[in-house]
C-alpha positions in Angstrom: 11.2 61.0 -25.8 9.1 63.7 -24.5 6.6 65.4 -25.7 8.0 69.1 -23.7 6.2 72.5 -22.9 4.4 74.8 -25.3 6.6 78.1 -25.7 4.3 80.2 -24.4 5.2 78.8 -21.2 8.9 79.8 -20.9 8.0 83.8 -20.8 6.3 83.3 -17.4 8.4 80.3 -16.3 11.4 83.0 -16.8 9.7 85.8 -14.9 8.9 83.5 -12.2 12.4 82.4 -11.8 13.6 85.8 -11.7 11.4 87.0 -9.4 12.7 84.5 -6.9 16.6 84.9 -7.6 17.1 88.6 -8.1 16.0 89.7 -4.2 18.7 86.8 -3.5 21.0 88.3 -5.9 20.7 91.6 -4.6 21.5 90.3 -1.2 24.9 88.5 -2.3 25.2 92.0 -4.4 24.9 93.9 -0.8 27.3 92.0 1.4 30.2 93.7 2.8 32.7 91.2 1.7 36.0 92.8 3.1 33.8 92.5 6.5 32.3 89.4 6.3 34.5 87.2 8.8 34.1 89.7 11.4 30.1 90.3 11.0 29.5 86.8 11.1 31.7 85.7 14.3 30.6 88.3 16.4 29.5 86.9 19.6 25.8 87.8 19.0 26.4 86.4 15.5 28.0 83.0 16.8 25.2 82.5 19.9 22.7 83.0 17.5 24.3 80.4 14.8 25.1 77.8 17.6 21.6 78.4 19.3 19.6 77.8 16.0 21.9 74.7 14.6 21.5 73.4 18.3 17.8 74.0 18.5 17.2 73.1 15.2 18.7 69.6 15.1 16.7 68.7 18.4 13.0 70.4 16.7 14.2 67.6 13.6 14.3 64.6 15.8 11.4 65.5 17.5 9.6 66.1 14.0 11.0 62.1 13.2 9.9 60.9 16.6 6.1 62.5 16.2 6.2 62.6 12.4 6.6 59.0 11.3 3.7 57.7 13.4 1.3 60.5 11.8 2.1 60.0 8.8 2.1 56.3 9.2 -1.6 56.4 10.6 -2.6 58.7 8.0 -1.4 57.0 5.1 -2.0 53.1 6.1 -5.0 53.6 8.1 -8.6 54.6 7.7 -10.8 56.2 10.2 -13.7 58.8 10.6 -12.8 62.2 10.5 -9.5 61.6 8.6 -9.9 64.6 6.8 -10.2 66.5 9.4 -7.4 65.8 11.2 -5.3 65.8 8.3 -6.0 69.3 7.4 -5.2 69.8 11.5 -2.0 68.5 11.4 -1.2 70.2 8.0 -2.4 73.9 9.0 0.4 75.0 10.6 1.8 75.1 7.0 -0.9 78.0 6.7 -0.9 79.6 9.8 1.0 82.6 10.5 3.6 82.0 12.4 3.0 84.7 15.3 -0.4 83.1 15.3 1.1 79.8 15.8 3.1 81.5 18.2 -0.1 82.8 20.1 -1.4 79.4 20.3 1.5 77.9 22.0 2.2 80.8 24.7 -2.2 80.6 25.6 -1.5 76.6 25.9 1.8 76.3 28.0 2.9 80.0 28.8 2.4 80.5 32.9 -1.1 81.7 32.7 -2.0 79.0 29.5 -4.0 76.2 29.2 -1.4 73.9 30.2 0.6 76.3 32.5 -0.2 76.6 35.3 -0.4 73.2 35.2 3.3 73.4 34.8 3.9 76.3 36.6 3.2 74.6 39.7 5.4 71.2 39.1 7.7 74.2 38.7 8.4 74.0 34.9 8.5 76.6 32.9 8.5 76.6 29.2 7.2 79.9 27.6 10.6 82.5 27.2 13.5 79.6 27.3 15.5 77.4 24.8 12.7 74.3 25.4 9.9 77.3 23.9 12.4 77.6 20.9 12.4 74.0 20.5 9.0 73.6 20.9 8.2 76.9 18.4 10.1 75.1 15.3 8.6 71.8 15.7 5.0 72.9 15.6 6.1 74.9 12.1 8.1 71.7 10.8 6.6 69.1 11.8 3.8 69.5 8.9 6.7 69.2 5.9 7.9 66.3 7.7 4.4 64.4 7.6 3.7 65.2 3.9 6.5 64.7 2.7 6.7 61.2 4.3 2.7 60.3 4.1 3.6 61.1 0.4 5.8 58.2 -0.4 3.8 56.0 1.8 1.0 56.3 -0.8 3.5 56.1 -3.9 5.3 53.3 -2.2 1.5 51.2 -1.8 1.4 48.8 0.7 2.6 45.1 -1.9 5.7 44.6 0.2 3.9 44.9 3.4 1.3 42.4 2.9 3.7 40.1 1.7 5.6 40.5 5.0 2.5 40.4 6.9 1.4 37.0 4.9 4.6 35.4 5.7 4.1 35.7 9.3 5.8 39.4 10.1 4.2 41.2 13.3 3.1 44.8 12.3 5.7 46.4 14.1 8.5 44.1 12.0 7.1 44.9 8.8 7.3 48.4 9.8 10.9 48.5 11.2 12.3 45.7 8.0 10.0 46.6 5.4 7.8 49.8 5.3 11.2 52.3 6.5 13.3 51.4 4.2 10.8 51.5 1.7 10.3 55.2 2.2 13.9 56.1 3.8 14.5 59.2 0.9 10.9 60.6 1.8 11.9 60.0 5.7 15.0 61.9 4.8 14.1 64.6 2.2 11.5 65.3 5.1 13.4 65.9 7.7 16.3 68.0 5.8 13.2 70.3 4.9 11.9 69.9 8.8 15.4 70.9 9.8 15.5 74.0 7.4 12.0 75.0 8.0 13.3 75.1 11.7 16.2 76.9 11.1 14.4 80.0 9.4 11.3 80.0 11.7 11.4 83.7 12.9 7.9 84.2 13.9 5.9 81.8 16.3 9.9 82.1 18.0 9.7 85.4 19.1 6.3 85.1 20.5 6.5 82.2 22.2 10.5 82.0 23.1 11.5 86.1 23.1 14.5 87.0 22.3 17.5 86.5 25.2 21.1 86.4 23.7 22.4 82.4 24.0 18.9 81.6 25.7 15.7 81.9 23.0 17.6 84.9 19.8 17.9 82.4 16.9 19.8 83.5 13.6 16.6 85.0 12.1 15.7 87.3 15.6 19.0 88.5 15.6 18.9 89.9 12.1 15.6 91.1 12.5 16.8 92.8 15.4 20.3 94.0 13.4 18.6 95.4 10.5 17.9 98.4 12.7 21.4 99.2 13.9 23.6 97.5 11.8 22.4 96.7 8.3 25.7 95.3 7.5 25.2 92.7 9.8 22.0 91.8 8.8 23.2 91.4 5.4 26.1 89.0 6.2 24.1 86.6 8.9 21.5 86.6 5.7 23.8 85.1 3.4 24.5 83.0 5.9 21.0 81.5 6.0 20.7 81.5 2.1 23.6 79.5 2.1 22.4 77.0 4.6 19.0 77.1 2.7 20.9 76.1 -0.4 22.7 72.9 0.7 19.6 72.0 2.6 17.5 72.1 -0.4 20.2 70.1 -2.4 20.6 67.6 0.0 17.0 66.9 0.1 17.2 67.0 -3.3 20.1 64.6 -4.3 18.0 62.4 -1.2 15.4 62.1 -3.7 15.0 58.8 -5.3 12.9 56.7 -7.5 11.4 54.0 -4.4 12.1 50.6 -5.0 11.3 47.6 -3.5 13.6 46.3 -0.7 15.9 43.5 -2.1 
């Protein structure tokens, strides 16, 4: 039995939750149904769906690949200036993206802190599909670490040691014990990496531009619709919201009391 909310609370708790579904009812409420199919599979509208699910998906294994060590150091380890970097790696959830943007065109566009570096091995990464890539991690990688750093802590470290006393090698009690420990915190992480990626609009069009099939994500090209064909923008919308939605309940349904491993 529990001991529930005073009244009071469900007035505001109400309001809240009306203030974030009625701009994404009026949205569903503006969609040109009979239109739909043909505003959606458009060829802008299908680059920019293909680009961003492709892009997206490669931004969330690169968010796994950086994100479980960092959150792994973080939460097991203790060293000066923790805080610090902690609040580092976590202000991109902060940061504006354009500013985030900003940062990564002055470190590896052509004339960047890195660039010319690059420029003259003869890579270039600001305005292509790697800058896109590149763009979403930086903005998704922070979920990704607290989501995971979070049931690191919750999880404790009992199992571990008792690996680690029977003889385990760090990097076994990692790979046997401490990951599949904290597998629905990997997971609901990287669903939200993956969705944060997909709606990053911002540090994207700084850093990456905005070329059809090359660098316009879903978001660019209804930012760029809204002025010509509202319609349009509506319709690729919904079809965010509605990959927002299942994102959210697959992370979600991925969430899980942790146990200990049998």
């Amino acid at each position: 039995m529990t001991p529930g909310v005073p009244r009071w609370l469900l007035a505001p708790a109400a309001l809240g939750a009306a203030f974030v579904l009625l701009p994404l009812v009026a949205i569903v409420a503006r969609v040109p149904w009979s239109d739909l199919g043909a505003l959606v599979t458009s060829e802008a509208s299908r680059d920019a769906l293909l680009l961003s699910l492709r892009t997206s998906a490669t931004s969330t294994v690169l968010c796994v690949l950086l994100g479980v060590p960092m959150a792994a150091v973080l939460a097991r380890t203790s060293f000066p200036g923790q805080g610090v970097v902690r609040s580092l790696v976590l202000l991109p959830l902060v940061l504006p993206p354009v500013v985030g943007g900003l940062a990564l065109l002055y470190t590896f566009g052509r004339r960047g802190l890195l660039g010319e570096t690059l420029d003259v091995l003869g890579v270039q990464v600001a305005f292509s599909t790697a800058a896109v890539v590149m763009a979403q991690t930086f903005v998704a990688l922070p979920f990704l670490v607290v989501s995971l750093e979070g049931a690191l802590r919750t999880a404790g470290e009992r199992y571990e040691l008792v690996a680690a006393t029977l003889g385990a090698r760090p990097t076994t009690v990692l790979r046997r014990v401490t990951l599949p420990l904290v597998l629905p915190g990997l997971l609901s992480g990287a669903v939200l990496a993956f969705a944060r990626a997909l709606g990053e609009f911002g540090a994207t069009v700084t850093f990456a531009g905005s070329l059809q099939g090359v660098t316009r994500t879903l978001p660019t090209e209804i930012y760029l619709l809204r002025e010509t064909d509202v319609d349009g923008a509506v319709a690729l919308s919904l079809v965010l919201v509605v990959v927002a939605v299942l994102v959210i309940g697959l992370a979600t349904r991925r969430r899980a009391p942790l146990r200990g491993p049998s």
